[in-house]
C-alpha positions as CSV (number, residue, x, y, z in Angstrom):
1,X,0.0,0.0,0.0
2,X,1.6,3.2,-0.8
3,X,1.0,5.9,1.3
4,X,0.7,9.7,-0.6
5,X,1.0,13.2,0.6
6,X,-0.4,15.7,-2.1
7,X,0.0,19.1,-2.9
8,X,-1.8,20.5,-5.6
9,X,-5.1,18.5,-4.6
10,X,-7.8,22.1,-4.8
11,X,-6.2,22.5,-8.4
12,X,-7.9,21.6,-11.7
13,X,-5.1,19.0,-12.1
14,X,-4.5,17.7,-8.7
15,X,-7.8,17.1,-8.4
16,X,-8.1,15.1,-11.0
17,X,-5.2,13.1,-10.3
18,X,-6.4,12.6,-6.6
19,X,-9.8,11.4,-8.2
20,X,-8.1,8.6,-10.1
21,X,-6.0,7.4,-7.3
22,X,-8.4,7.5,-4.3
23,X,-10.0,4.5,-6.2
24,X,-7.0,2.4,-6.6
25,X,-6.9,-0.6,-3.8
26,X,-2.8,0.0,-3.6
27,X,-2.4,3.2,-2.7
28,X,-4.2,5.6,-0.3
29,X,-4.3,9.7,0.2
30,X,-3.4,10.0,3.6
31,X,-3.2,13.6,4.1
32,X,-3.0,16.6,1.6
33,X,-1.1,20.4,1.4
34,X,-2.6,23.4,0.8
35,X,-2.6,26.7,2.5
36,X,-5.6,28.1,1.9
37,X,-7.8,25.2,2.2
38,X,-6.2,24.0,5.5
39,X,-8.1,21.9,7.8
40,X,-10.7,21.0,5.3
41,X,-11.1,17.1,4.8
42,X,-9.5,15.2,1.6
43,X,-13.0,13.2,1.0
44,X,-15.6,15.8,0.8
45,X,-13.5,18.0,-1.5
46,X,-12.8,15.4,-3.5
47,X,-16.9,15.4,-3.7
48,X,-17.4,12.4,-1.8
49,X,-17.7,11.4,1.9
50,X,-15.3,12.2,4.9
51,X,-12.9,10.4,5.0
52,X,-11.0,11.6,7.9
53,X,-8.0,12.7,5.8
54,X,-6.7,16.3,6.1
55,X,-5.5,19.1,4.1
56,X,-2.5,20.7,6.3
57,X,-0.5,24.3,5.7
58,X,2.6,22.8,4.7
59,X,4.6,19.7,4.0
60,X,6.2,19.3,7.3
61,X,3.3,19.1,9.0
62,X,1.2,16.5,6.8
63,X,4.4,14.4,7.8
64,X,4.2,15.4,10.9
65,X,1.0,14.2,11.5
66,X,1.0,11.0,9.0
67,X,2.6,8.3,8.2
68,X,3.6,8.6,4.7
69,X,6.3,7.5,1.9
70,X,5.5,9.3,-1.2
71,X,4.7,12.9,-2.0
72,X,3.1,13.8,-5.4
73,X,3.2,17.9,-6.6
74,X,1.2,19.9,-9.0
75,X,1.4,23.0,-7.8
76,X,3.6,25.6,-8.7
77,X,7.6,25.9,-9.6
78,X,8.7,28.0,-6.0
79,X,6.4,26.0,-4.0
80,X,7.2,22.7,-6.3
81,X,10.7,23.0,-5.3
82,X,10.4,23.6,-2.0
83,X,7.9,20.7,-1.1
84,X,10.1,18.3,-2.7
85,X,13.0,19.2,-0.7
86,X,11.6,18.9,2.6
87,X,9.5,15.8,1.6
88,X,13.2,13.9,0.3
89,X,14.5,15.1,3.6
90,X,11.9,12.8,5.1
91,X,13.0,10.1,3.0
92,X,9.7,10.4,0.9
93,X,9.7,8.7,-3.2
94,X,8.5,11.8,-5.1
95,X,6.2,12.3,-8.1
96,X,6.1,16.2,-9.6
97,X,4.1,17.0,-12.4
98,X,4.3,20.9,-12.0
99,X,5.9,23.1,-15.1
100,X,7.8,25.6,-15.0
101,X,10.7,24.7,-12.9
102,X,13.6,26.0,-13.6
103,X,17.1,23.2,-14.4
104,X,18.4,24.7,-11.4
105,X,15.7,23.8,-9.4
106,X,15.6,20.2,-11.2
107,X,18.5,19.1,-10.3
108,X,18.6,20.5,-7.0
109,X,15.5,18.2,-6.1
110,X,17.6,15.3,-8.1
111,X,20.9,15.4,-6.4
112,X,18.7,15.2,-3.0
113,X,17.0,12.3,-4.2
114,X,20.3,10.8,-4.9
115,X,21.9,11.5,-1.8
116,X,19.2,9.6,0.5
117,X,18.8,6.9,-2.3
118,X,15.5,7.1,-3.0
119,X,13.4,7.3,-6.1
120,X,11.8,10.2,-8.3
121,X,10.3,11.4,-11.7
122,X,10.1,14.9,-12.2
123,X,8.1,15.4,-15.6
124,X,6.4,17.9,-17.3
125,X,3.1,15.6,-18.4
126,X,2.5,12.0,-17.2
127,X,0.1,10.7,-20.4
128,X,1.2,7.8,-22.4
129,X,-0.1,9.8,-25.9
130,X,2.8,12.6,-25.3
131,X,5.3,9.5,-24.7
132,X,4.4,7.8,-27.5
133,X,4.0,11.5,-29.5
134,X,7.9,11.6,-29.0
135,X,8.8,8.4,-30.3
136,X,6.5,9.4,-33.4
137,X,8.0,12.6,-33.9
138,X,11.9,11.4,-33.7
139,X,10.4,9.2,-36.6
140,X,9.5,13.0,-38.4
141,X,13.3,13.8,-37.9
142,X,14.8,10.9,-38.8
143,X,13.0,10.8,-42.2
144,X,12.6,14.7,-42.3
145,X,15.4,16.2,-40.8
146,X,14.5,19.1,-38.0
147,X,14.1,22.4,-40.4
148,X,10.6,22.3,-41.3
149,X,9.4,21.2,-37.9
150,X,7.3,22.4,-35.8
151,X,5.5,22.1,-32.9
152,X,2.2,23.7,-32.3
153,X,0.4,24.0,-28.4
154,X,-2.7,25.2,-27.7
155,X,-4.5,26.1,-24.5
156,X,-6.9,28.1,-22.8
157,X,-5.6,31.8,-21.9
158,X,-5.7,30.9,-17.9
159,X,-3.0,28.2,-18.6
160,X,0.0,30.2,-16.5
161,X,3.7,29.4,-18.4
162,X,3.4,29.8,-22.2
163,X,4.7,28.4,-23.8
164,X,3.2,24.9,-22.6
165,X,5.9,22.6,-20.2
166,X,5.1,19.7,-22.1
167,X,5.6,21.8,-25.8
168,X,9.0,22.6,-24.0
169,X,9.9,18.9,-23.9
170,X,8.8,17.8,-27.0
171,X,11.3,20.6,-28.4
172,X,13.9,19.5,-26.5
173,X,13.0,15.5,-26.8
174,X,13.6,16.5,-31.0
175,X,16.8,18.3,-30.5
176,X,14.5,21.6,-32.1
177,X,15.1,25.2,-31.3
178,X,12.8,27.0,-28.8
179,X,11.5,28.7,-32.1
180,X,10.1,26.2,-33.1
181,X,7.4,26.0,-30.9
182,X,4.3,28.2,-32.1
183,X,2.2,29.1,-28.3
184,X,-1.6,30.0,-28.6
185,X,-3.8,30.9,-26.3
186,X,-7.9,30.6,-27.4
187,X,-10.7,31.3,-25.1
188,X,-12.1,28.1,-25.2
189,X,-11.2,25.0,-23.3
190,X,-8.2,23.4,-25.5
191,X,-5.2,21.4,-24.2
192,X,-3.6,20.2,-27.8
193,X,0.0,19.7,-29.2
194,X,1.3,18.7,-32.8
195,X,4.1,17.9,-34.7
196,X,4.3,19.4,-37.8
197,X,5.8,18.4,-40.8
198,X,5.4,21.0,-43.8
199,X,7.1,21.4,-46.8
200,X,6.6,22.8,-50.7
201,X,4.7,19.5,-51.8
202,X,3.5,17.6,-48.3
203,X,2.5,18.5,-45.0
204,X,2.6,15.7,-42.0
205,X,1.7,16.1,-38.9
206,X,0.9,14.0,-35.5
207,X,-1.5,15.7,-32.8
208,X,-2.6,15.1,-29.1
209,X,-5.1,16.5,-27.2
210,X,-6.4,16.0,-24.2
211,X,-9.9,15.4,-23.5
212,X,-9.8,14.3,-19.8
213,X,-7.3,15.1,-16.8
214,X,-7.8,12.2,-15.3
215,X,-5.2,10.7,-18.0
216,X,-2.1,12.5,-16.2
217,X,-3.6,10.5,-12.8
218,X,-3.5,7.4,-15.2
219,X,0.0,8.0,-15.9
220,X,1.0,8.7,-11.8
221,X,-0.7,4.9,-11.0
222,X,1.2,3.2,-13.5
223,X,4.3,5.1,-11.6
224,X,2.9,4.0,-8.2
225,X,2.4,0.5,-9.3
226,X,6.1,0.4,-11.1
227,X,8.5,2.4,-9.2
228,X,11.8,1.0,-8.5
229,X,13.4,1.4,-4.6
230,X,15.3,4.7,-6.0
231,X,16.5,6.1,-9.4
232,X,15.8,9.6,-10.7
233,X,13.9,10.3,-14.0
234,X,13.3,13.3,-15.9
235,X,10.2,12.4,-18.3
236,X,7.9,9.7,-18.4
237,X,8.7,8.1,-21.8
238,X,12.1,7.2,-19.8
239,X,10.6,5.5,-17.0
240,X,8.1,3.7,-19.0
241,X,11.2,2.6,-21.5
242,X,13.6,1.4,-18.2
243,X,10.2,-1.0,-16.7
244,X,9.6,-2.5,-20.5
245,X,13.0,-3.6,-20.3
246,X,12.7,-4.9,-16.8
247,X,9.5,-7.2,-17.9
């Protein structure tokens, strides 16, 4: 049974993570962070019963108060950060899913992780369609070659970094320069990337769009129910490419 601190949990996100893994049988919410929702109980914001499970001001005291050995984030980078030190401090696996962080800040919460041996994944989306996007696009390149891609995000104008964390990573995952990246922002509820291939004579392209949250909580259970003892990765396509070759 794994054991989860949350931050994040009041967010549009979190939630939606929370949702999908308060209904697993091997792993259990056992207390949450948020300041301004403080004291309020896990199970009725989560818009079912009480469950007797608190939201507490700050990591250190959800630990405190529970008995825990992972902590999941989406919140955001300075509190992100923050959170993860205190929670790898406490000997805590870790799971972040907030943007935004800078490489500094990355690999500050890596070397920690490292130094009590114990295990991470610090990604910027957890969905098995942005995995497999990368393999798909690294296909573009190979036959293409990177001048005439691009990458193209879209999201709803509330969406805070722009452009999107995981539109970052696919540049980077392609070896493609940040100009690459074409950022929109529409007034309607959209959370869509593509690779583009277009030339004179053809245009190619593969797209992804979201349609549910809960597909990021989908991706943190398969992490929960595959984690290794320790280890530190940086995306998901690399986790779920190190426990392929384990089976």
């Amino acid at each position: 049974m794994k054991r989860i601190v949350m931050a994040g949990i009041t967010g549009r996100t979190g939630k939606a993570v929370a949702n999908v893994l308060r209904r697993l049988d091997d792993c259990q919410i056992v207390a949450a962070v948020g300041k301004n929702s403080a004291g309020r109980d896990i199970g009725e914001l989560l818009g079912g019963k009480s469950n007797f499970r608190y939201i507490y001001p700050d990591v250190p005291s959800a630990l405190e108060k529970t008995d825990a050995d992972v902590y999941i984030d989406f919140t955001a980078p300075d509190a992100a950060q923050k959170n993860a030190v205190s929670a790898a401090k406490h000997g805590l696996d870790i799971i972040i899913g907030t943007t935004g962080l800078t490489k500094e800040s990355v690999e500050c919460i890596a070397e920690l992780l490292r130094e009590e041996n114990r295990f991470g994944i610090i990604a910027s989306n957890f969905s098995i369609g942005i995995a497999a996007m990368v393999k798909m696009g690294n296909i573009l390149r190979e036959y293409y070659g990177g001048e005439e891609l691009q990458i193209i995000e879209k999201h709803h104008t509330s969406k805070r970094d722009c452009p999107s964390g995981t539109a970052l990573y696919l540049q980077q995952q392609l070896d493609l320069t940040e100009d690459a990246i074409i950022a929109k922002r529409v007034a309607e509820k959209a959370s869509y990337h593509e690779i583009k291939f277009a030339a004179k004579n053809e245009n190619l392209s593969v797209s992804y769009e979201v349609t549910g949250r809960e597909v990021f909580g989908e991706g943190v259970a398969y992490i929960l129910r595959n984690m290794p003892n320790s280890g530190v990765y940086y995306d998901f396509l690399s986790f779920i490419e190190h426990i392929e070759k384990r089976k």
